[in-house]
C-alpha positions in Angstrom: -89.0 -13.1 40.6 -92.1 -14.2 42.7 -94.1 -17.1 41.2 -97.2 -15.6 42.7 -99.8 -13.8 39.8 -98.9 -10.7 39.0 -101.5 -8.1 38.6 -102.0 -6.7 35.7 -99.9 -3.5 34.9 -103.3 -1.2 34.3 -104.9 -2.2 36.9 -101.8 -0.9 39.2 -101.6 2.2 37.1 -104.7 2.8 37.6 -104.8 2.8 41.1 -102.2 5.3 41.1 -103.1 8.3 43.6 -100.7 10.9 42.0 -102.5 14.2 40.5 -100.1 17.1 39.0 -101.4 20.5 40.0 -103.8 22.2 37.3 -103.2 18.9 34.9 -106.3 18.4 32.3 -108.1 14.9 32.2 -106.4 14.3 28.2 -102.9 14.6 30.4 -104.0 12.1 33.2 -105.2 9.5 30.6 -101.9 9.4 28.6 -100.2 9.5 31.9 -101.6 6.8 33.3 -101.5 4.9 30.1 -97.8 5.8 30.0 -97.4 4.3 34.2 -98.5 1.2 32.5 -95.7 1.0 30.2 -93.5 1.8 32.9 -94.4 -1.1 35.2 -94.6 -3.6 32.1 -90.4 -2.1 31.4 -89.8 -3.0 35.2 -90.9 -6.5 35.0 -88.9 -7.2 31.6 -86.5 -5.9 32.9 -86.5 -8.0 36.0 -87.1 -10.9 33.7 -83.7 -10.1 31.7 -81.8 -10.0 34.7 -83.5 -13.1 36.1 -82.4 -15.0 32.7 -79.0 -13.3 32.7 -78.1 -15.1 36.4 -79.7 -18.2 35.1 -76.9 -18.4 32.7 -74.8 -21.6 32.8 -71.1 -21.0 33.4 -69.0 -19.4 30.9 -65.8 -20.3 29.6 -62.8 -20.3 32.0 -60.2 -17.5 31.9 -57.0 -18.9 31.0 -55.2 -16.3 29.0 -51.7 -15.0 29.8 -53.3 -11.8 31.3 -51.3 -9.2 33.3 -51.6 -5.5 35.0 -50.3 -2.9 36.6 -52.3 -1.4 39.4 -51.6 1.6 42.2 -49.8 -0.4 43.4 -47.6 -2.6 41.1 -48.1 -5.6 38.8 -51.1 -8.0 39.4 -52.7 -11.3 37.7 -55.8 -11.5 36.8 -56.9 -13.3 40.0 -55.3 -10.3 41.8 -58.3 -8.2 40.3 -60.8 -9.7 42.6 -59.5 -9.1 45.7 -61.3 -10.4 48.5 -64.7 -10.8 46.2 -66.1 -13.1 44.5 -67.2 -11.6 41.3 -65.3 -9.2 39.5 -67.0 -6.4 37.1 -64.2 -5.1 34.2 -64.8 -1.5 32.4 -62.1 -1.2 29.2 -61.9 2.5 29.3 -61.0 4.2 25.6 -57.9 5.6 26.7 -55.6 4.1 24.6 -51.7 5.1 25.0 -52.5 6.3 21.0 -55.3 9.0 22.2 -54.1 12.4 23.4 -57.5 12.5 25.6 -60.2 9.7 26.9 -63.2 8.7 25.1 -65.9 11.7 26.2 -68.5 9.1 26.7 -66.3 6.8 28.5 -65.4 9.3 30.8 -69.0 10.5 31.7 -69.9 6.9 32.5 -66.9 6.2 34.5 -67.4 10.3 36.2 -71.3 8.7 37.5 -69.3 5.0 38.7 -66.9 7.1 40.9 -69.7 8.4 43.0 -71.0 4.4 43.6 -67.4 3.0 43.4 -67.6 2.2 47.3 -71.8 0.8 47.1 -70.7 -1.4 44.7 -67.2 -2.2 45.8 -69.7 -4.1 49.0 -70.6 -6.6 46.4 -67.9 -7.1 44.1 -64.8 -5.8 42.8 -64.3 -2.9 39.6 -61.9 -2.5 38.1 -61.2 0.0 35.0 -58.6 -1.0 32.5 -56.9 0.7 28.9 -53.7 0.0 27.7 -52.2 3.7 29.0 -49.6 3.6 31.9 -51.5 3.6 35.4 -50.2 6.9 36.3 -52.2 8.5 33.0 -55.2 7.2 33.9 -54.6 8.3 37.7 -53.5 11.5 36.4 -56.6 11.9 34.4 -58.6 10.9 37.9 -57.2 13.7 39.7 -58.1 16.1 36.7 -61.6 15.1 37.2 -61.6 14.7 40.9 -62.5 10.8 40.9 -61.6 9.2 44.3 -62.8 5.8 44.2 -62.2 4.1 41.0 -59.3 1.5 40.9 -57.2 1.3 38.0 -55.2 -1.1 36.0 -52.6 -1.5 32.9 -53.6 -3.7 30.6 -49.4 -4.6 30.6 -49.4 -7.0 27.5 -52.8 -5.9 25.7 -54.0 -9.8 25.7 -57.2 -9.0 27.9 -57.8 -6.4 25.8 -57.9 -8.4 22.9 -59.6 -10.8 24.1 -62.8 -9.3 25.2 -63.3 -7.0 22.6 -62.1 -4.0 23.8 -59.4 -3.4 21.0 -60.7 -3.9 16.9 -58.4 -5.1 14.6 -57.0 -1.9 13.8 -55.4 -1.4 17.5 -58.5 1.0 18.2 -60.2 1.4 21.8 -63.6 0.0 22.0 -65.6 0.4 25.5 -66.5 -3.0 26.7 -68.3 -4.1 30.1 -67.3 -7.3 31.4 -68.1 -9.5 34.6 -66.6 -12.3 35.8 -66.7 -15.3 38.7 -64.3 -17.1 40.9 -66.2 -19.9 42.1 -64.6 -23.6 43.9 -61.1 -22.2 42.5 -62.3 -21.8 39.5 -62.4 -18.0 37.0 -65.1 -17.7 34.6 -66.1 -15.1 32.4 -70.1 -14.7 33.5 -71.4 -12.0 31.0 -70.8 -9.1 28.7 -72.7 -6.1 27.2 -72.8 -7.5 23.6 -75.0 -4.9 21.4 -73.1 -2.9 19.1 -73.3 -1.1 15.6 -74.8 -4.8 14.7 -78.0 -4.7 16.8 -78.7 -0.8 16.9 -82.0 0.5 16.1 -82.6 2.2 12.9 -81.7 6.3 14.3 -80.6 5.1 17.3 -76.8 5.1 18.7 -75.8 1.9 19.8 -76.8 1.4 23.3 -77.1 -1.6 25.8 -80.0 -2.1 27.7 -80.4 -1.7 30.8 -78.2 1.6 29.4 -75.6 1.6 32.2 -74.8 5.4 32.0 -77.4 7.4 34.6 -77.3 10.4 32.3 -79.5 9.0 29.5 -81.9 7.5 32.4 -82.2 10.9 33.4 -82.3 12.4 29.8 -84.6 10.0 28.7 -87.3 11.1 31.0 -87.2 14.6 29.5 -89.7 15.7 26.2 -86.4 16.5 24.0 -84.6 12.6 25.0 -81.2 12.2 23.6 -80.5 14.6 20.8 -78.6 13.0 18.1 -76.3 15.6 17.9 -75.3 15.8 21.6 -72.6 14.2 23.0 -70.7 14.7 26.4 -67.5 16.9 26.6 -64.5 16.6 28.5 -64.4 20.1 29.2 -67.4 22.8 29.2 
């Protein structure tokens, strides 16, 4: 972020030039009060993901980790590719579940669509602990081109970053990771949970990495508490 002053959020709200047709002056007021709010949630949210590169390293990744991809068994290093970072989705797809996780799936339905932006920074990969050709299966179900998929073979990944409990059930987990001078690190996970919800709230990370709340979340009902994606409609 630029060192240089920043001015204040109502003063840029304020010079706003938008006008909705036939909109009253109480409307205009809130909404420009509102615009104010919005740029101060820009900046924080700059100043998150200014602290979150900051980070020092994190630890190395040694663990006896293996996969199965498209096209046959790979290390860990093997996930990377030709990139330098490496972002990891653990899909709730568990051999155990007849079907994906609904909300797993709509995520991952949004990340297909972006699989080859992002693919021009770093690598993604999405892993469960179902053969590759179920999850490849499912892809075709849904019509997803882009995402690559991987076997957790032995289930230590998985365990590891917290995308099994101790019960042997799926938990969603969002991991990203370095290769830097030879050397694998884990860089960052989405940590909030059950633990640090909100009272009323689901759990939810923040920035929220599914686009569907972003665009439900600018609507007057939000998210509904007793809405939840489907798999089929």
């Amino acid at each position: 972020m630029s060192a240089e002053p920043l001015t204040p959020a109502t003063v840029l709200a304020a010079r706003s030039p938008m006008r909705m047709p036939n909109e009253s002056a109480e409307y205009r007021a809130a909404r420009t009060a509102l615009l104010a709010e919005e740029i101060e949630l820009r900046r924080q949210i700059e100043r998150v993901a200014e602290q979150r590169r900051a980070l020092p390293p994190g630890g190395a990744v040694t663990g006896d980790y293996q996969f199965i991809g498209a096209h046959g068994p790979v290390d860990f290093k093997g996930l990377f590719g030709d990139k330098q970072t490496l972002a990891t989705y653990s899909w709730m797809f568990g051999p155990q579940r007849e079907k994906p996780c609904p909300m797993c799936t709509s995520l991952l339905s949004a990340w297909d669509g972006e699989a080859r932006d992002i693919e021009q920074n770093m690598a993604l990969a999405v892993i469960s602990r179902s053969p590759v050709e179920r999850m490849q299966a499912f892809a075709r179900e849904r019509g997803w081109q882009h995402l690559a998929f991987y076997t957790d073979a032995n289930g230590n990944f998985s365990r590891d970053f917290y995308a099994i409990d101790d019960q042997g059930n799926d938990i969603p987990g969002f991991n990203v990771f370095t290769r830097r001078d030879g050397s694998v690190r884990h860089f960052w996970s989405g940590e909030m949970g059950f633990e640090s919800s909100d009272p009323g709230q689901d759990p939810r990370g923040a920035p929220d990495l599914m686009p569907l709340w972003t665009v439900i979340d600018c609507t007057p009902e939000g998210r509904r508490a007793d809405w939840y994606p489907k798999l089929d409609y």
